[in-house]
Structures are given as structure tokens and as C-alpha cells.
C-alpha positions in Angstrom: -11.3 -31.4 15.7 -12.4 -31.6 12.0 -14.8 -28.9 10.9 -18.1 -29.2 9.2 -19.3 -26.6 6.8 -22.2 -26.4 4.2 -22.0 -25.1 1.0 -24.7 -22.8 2.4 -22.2 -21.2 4.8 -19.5 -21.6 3.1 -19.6 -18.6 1.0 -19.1 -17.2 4.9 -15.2 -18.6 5.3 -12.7 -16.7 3.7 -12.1 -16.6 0.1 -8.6 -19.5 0.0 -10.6 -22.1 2.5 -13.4 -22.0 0.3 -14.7 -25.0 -1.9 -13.8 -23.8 -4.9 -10.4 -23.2 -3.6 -10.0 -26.5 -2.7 -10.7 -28.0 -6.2 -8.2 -25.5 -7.4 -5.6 -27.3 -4.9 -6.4 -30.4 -5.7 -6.6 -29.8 -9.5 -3.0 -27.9 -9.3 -1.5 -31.2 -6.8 -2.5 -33.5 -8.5 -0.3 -33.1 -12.2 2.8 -32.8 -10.2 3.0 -36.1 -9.6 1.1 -37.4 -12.4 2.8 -35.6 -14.8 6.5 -35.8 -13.3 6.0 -39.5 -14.1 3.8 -39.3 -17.4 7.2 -36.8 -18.7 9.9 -39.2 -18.0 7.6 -42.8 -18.6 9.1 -42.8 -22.1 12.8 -42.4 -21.4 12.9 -44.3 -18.4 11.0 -47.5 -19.8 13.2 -47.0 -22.6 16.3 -46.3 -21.8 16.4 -48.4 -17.9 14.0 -50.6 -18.6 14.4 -51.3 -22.3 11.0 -51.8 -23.0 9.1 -52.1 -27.0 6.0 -51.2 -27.9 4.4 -54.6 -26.3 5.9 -54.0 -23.0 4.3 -50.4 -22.6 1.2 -51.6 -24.5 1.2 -54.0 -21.1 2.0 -51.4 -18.7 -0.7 -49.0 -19.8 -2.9 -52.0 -19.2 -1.8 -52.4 -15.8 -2.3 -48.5 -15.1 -5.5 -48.7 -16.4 -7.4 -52.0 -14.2 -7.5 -49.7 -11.4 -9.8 -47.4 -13.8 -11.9 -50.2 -14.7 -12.6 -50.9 -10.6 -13.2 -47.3 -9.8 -16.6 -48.7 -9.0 -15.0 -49.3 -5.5 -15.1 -45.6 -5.0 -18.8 -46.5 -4.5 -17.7 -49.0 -1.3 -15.3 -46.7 -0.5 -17.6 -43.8 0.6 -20.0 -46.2 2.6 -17.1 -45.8 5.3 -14.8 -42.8 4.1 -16.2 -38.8 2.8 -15.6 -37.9 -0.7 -13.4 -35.0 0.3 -11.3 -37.3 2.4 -10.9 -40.1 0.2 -9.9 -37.7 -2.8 -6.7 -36.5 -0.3 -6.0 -39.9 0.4 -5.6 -40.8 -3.3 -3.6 -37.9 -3.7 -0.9 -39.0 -0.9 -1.0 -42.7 -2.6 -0.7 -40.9 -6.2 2.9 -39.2 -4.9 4.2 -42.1 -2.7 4.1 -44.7 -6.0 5.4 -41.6 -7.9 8.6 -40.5 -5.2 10.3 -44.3 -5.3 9.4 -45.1 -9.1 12.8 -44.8 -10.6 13.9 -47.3 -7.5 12.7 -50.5 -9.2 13.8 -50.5 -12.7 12.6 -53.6 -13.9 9.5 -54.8 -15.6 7.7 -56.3 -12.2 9.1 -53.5 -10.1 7.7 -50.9 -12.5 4.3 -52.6 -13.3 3.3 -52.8 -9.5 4.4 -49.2 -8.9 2.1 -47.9 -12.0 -0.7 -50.0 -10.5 -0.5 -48.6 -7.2 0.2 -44.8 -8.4 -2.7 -45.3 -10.9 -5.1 -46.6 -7.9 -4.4 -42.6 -6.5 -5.1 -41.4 -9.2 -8.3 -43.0 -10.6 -9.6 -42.6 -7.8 -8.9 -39.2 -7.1 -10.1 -38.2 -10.6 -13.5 -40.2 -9.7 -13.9 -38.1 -6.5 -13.0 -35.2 -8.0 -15.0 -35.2 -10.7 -17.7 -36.0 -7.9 -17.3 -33.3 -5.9 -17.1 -30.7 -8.8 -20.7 -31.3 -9.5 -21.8 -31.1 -6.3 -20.0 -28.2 -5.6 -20.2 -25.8 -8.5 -23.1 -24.0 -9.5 -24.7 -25.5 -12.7 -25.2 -22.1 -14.5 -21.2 -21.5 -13.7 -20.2 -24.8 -14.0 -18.8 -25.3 -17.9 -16.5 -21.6 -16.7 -15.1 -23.0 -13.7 -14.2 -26.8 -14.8 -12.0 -24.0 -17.7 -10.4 -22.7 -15.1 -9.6 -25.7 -13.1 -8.3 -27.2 -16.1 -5.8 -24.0 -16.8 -5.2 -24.5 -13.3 -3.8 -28.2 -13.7 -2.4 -27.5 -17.2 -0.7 -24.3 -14.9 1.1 -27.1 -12.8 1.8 -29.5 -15.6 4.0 -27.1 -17.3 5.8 -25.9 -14.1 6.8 -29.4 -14.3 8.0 -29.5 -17.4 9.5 -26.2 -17.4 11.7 -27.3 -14.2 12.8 -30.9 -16.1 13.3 -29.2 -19.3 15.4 -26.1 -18.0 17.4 -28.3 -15.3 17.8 -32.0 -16.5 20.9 -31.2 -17.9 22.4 -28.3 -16.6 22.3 -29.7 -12.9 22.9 -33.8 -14.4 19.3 -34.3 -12.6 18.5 -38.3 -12.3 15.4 -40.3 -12.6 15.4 -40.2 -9.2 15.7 -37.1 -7.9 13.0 -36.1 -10.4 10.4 -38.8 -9.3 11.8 -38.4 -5.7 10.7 -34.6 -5.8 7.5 -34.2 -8.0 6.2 -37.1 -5.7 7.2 -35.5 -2.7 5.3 -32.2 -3.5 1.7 -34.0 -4.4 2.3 -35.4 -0.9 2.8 -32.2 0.7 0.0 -30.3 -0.7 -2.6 -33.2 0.0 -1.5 -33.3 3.7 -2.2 -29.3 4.0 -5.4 -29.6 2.1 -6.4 -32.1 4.5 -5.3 -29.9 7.7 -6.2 -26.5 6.2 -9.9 -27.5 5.0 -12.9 -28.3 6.8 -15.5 -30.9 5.9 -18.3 -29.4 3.2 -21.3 -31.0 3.4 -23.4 -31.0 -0.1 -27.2 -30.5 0.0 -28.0 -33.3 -1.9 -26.5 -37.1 -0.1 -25.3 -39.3 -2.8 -26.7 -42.5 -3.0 -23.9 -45.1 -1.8 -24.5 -48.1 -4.1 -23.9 -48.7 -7.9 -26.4 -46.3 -9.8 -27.4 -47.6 -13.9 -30.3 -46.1 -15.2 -31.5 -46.6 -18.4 -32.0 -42.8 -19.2 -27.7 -41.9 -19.0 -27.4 -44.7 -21.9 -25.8 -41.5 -24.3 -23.4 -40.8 -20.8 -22.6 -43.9 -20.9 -21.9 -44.5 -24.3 -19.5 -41.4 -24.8 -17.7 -42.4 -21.9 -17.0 -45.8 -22.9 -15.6 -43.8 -26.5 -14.1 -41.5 -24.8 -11.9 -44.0 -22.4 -10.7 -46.0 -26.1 -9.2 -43.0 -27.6 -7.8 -41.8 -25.2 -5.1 -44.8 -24.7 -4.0 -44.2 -28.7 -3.0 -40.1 -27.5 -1.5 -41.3 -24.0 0.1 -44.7 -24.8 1.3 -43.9 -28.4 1.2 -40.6 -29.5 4.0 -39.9 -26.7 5.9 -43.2 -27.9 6.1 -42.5 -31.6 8.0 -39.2 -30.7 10.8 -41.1 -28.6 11.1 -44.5 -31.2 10.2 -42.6 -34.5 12.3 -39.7 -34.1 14.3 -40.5 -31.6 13.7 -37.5 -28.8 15.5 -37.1 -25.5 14.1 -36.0 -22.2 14.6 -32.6 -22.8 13.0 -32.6 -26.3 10.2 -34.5 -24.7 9.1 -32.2 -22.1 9.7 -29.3 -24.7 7.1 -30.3 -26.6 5.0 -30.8 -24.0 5.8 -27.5 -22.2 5.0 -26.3 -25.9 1.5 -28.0 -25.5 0.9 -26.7 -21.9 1.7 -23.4 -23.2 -0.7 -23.3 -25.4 -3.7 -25.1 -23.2 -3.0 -23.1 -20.6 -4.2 -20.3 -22.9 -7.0 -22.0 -24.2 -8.5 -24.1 -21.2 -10.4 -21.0 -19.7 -12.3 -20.4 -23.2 -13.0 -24.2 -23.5 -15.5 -23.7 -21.3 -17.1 -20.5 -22.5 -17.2 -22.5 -25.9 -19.0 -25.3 -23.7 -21.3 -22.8 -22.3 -22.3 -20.7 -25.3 -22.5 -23.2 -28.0 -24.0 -26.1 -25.8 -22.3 -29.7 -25.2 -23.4 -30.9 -28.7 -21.9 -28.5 -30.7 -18.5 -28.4 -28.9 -18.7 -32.3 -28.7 -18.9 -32.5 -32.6 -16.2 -29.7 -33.0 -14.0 -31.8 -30.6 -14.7 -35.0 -32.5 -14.4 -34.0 -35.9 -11.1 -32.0 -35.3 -10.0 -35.9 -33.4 -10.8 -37.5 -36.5 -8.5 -35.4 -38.6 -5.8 -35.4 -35.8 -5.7 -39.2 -36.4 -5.7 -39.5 -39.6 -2.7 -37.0 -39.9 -1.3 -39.1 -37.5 -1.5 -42.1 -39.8 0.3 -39.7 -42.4 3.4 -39.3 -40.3 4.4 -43.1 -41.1 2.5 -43.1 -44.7 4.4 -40.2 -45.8 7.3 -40.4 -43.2 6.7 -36.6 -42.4 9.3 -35.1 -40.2 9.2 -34.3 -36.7 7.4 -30.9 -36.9 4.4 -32.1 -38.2 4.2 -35.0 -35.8 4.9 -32.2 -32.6 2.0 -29.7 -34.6 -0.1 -32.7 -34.3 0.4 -33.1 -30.6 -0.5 -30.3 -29.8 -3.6 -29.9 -31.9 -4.6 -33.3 -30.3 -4.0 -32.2 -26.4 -5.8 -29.1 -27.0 -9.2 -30.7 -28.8 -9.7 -33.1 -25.9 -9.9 -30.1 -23.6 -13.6 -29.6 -24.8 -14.5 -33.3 -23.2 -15.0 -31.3 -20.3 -18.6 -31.0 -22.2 -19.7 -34.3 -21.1 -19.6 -34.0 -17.0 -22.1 -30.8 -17.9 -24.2 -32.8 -19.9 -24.1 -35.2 -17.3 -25.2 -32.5 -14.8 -27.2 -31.3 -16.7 -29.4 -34.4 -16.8 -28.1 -36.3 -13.6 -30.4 -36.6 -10.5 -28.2 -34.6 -7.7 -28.0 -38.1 -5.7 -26.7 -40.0 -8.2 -23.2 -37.5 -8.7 -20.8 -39.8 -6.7 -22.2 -43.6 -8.1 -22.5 -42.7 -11.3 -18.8 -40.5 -11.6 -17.8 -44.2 -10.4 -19.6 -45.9 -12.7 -18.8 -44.0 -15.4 -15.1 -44.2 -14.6 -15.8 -47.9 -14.6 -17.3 -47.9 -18.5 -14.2 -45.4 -19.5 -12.0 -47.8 -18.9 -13.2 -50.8 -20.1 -11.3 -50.4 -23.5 -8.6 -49.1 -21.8 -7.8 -52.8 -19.7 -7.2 -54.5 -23.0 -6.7 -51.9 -25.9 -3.1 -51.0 -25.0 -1.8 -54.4 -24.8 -3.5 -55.2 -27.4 -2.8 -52.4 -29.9 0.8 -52.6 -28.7 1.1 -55.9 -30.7 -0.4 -54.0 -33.5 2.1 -51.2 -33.3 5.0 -54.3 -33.9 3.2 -54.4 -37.3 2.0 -51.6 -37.9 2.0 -48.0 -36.3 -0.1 -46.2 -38.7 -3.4 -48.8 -38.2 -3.4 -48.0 -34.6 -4.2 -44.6 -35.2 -6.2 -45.5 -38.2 -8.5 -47.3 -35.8 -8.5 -44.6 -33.6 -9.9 -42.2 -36.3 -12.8 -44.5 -36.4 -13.1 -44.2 -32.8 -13.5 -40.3 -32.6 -15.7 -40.7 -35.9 -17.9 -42.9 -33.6 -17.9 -40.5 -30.5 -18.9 -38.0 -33.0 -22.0 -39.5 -34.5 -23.3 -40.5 -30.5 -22.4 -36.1 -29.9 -25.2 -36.1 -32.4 -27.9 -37.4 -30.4 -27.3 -34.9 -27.7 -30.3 -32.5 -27.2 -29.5 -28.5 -27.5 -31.3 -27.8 -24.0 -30.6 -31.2 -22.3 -32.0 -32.0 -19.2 -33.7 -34.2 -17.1 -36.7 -35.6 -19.3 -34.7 -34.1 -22.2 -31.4 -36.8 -22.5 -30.9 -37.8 -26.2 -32.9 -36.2 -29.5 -35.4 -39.4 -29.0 -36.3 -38.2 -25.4 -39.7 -36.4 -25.3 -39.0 -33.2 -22.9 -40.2 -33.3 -20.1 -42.1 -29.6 -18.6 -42.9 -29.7 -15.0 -42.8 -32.8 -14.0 -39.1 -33.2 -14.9 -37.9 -31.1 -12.2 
């Protein structure tokens, strides 16, 4: 019989069935698959599939559509809770995952991303959901720290395993998708058994939410969806064609990079918290811009492997501090309008993302270095709208232009 709790009495349950705990499962399940696949994508496409730059600009277009719909989330929840549909697209997330590497051509491949990527959008939508609803707001930028040293925590147990093992024991593409796929799966099923039902104080509002006031949200979302595709389509791409890395060197670096966030990610959000969104927004931005650029260098200057690896990591680490913008959002966000607008705004993320990778793919046949040219203008943009965020915002209080608000914004 499932089990009904509030987040009133759930500080009465014991400490591992506990909300909080169970964004902590769900943050640590979810990069096993995710990342399983996202650490052998390169290498397999390449090397099975023998895909170029267009035919992974394409695929990264695929994997994205299901971004751009995450306003279904919003349909979704008229028949289905949060908590449950965020399981659900955990279980679809590891199935696509487990039989990738069993259709190794282009159609096989692009139907597999689609349906692994529908998981995992809209897991990310709930999830992102139910963190505001469940954390506190004055704890909030600490926690989503934590959670993200908790994901980076099972990111590189994944690489660790792949780098350590992929040769010693001859592992296949197989096995490798077979198992990480297989784990997500498990932990989603227990989550769903092991957890009851928390009920949030505040009921979302179950249709599409656009208010005129979340412009800035919006805006920095839509940014923040466009450069992203350059650092997950290409920066992992030039390291494979450019200098030629195996699956081993691959996930080394990245272990390397994991290493290092895992570090970092619980300070990201005491940055967030004691300097403001704004500030660590601009940081993030500005470092971005110099990432890119730098990027552009390593085909300018034909700089050797090191420096493109340094710049990988430097890159991985700075968009650790967009956890800024869900506490701006909560910041100024009506409680009710947490779960349509997450979807929403997963919606506006991704509208770059449906046509810039196949786009910029065809670029990247010309020329590698404009792509991340262009996305150094990207971040530059992000960081001029990081400018217009308030010091204190709140509701009343959204953008620099806003008038605040006293008493009658609460």
C-alpha cells in the first residue's frame, strides 16, 4: 500500500527514507546510466558506427527534441505524481542505455538516444521540480552542492570502473552499456519500493505557466541550453578526432574532471550562497568566455593535447555554478508554479539545442575553431543578461529594472 507523507512529518521518518535522501538516490542513479553511455558515445559512434562530425551533430539533435517537449511533463503530472514519474524516467533512462551497443547502425542508434534521452529529460525536469519544492530556500544553494558532488560521486565510479577494467578484462560495448543500464534500473525500482509518497505544501499548477515577470529565467535558460551543446557535442569529439584518444584515455580525462568537481561541487554552492546568483553567474560566464576562446586556440595554434584536456576540465567545473539559476528562480518563483515552469524552462533550454548540433556539425566539416568561436559569443551573451540580475532578488524584485516590492510581494 503506497505511503503518504508530508514534508511536515517527514522530518519524523528515519534519516535514509527521508526526502532529501531520495534526491540523493536519484541524483547518484541517475549518471550511471547517463554517463556509462555519454563515456563510450565517442568510441562507439566512431569506431562501430563510423560516424563524422555531421552524423553526431544529428544525433545530438535527436537526443535533444525530447528536451524541447519536456513541456509534456506538464500533461504528464495531470495523471501521474512528480515523484513517480521521475522513477519512471529513470527505469526508461537504463533500459535505452542496457541494449545500446545492440543496434550499431545509424537508425538503430538514433531511436535508442531518443528514447534514453526521453528518461532523462524528463527525469531532470522532475527533479529539478521537486528539489525546490523540497529543499528549504535558506539551505537550498548548499544542498543542490551536495547533490551535484553526489552525481559527480557516481560519474566517476563509472569512469573509474571503464578506465581501470576496459582492457585488463577485454570488456565490450556491451557488457558496459548492458551493466551501467542495468544498475539505474535497479536503484529506481528500490527507490520506488523503499520511499513513500511526500506531499509538498504548495500544489503545482498543472498547465503550461509564462509570466511575463521570469523573462530574465527565461532568457538565461534559453543561453544556457545553446552552450551547452558546443561542451557536450564537441568538446568531447575534438579529443577523439583531433588527437586521436582511445576509451581509456577518454574516461581518464574525464575521471580527471570528476576528480576535481567532486571536490569543488559542495563549495559551488556556498559560492552561490554568499556571493549571490549575480555574481557567481558573471564569474561562471566570463571564465566560459575565456574557456572558448582557448578552445579556438587549440586548432589556431595546434596546441597539444594537454592544453586541450586543462581546458576540459576548466570548462566542466565553471558550469557547475549554473546551479545559480534554479535559486534565482526560487527565489522569485510563486511556490505553485515550480513543476510548469521547471517544464517550461526545460522547453526554452532546449530550443537551440534541436537545431544547433546538426547544424554546427556542418560547420565543424569547415571549420572547428568557429564553433567554439561562436560559442564564446554565447557565454559573452549569458553574461551581460547575469547582469541584470538583482543582488536580493525576489518576488517584486526580478531583474535591476523591477521596482522591489515590500509587503505586498510576499
Amino acid at each position: 500500500m503506497v505511503q503518504f507523507v508530508t514534508l511536515s512529518q517527514a522530518h519524523e521518518l528515519p534519516v535514509l527514507r527521508r526526502p532529501i535522501t531520495l534526491l540523493f538516490v536519484m541524483s547518484f542513479a541517475m549518471p550511471i546510466a547517463f554517463f556509462t553511455w555519454y563515456a563510450l558515445l565517442n568510441n562507439f559512434t566512431k569506431e562501430v558506427a563510423g560516424f563524422d562530425g555531421a552524423d553526431i551533430g544529428l544525433l545530438h539533435t535527436i537526443r535533444e527534441v525530447p528536451g524541447f517537449l519536456a513541456v509534456g511533463v506538464i500533461a504528464v503530472i495531470m495523471i501521474m505524481r512528480e515523484q513517480v514519474l521521475g522513477l519512471c524516467s529513470l527505469v526508461l533512462l537504463g533500459l535505452a542505455t542496457a541494449v545500446t551497443a545492440q543496434f550499431p547502425e545509424l537508425t538503430g542508434i538514433l531511436i535508442l538516444t531518443f528514447l534514453s534521452s526521453v528518461g532523462f529529460h524528463y527525469y531532470e525536469t522532475v527533479n529539478q521540480s521537486l528539489q525546490l519544492q523540497w529543499l528549504p530556500k535558506d539551505r537550498a544553494p548548499q544542498i543542490l552542492g551536495w547533490l551535484l558532488a553526489s552525481g559527480s560521486a557516481a560519474t566517476f565510479i563509472v569512469y573509474f570502473v571503464i578506465m581501470i577494467l576496459w582492457e585488463p578484462l577485454g570488456l565490450t560495448y556491451n557488457i558496459v552499456f548492458m551493466t551501467g543500464g542495468g544498475v539505474t534500473v535497479a536503484i529506481a525500482i528500490f527507490a520506488m519500493l523503499a520511499y513513500p509518497q511526500f506531499e509538498a505544501p504548495h500544489p503545482q499548477i498543472k498547465k503550461m505557466v509564462l509570466r511575463r515577470r521570469y523573462w530574465l529565467y527565461y532568457a538565461l535558460q534559453f543561453m544556457s541550453g545553446a552552450r551547452r551543446q558546443i561542451f557536450m557535442v564537441f568538446a568531447g569529439f575534438m579529443m577523439v578526432e583531433k588527437f586521436g584518444f582511445q576509451v581509456h584515455e577518454v574516461v581518464g580525462l574525464y575521471l580527471i574532471n570528476l576528480v576535481i568537481n567532486m571536490a569543488v561541487a559542495p563549495f559551488l554552492g556556498h559560492i552561490v550562497s554568499r556571493f549571490g546568483e549575480r555574481n557567481a553567474l558573471v564569474f561562471e560566464y566570463a571564465g566560459l568566455v575565456c574557456v572558448f576562446l582557448a578552445y579556438g586556440g587549440v586548432y589556431f595554434y595546434d596546441w597539444r593535447f594537454e592544453v586541450a584536456a586543462f581546458l576540459y576540465v576548466i570548462d566542466h567545473m565553471f558550469f557547475g555554478l549554473a546551479l545559480a539559476i534554479k535559486t534565482y528562480f526560487q527565489k522569485i518563483g510563486d511556490p505553485g508554479d515550480i513543476a510548469p515552469t521547471a517544464a517550461v524552462a526545460f522547453t526554452i533550454n532546449h530550443i537551440a539545442a534541436v537545431f544547433l548540433p546538426v547544424l554546427l556539425g556542418l560547420l565543424w566539416l569547415v571549420s572547428p575553431a568557429a564553433v567554439f568561436l561562436m560559442a564564446a559569443g554565447m557565454a559573452g551573451v549569458s553574461m551581460a543578461l547575469a547582469m541584470l540580475i538583482p543582488r536580493h532578488p525576489e518576488k517584486g524584485n526580478e531583474t535591476i529594472f523591477a521596482r522591489p516590492v515590500t509587503a505586498a510581494a510576499e
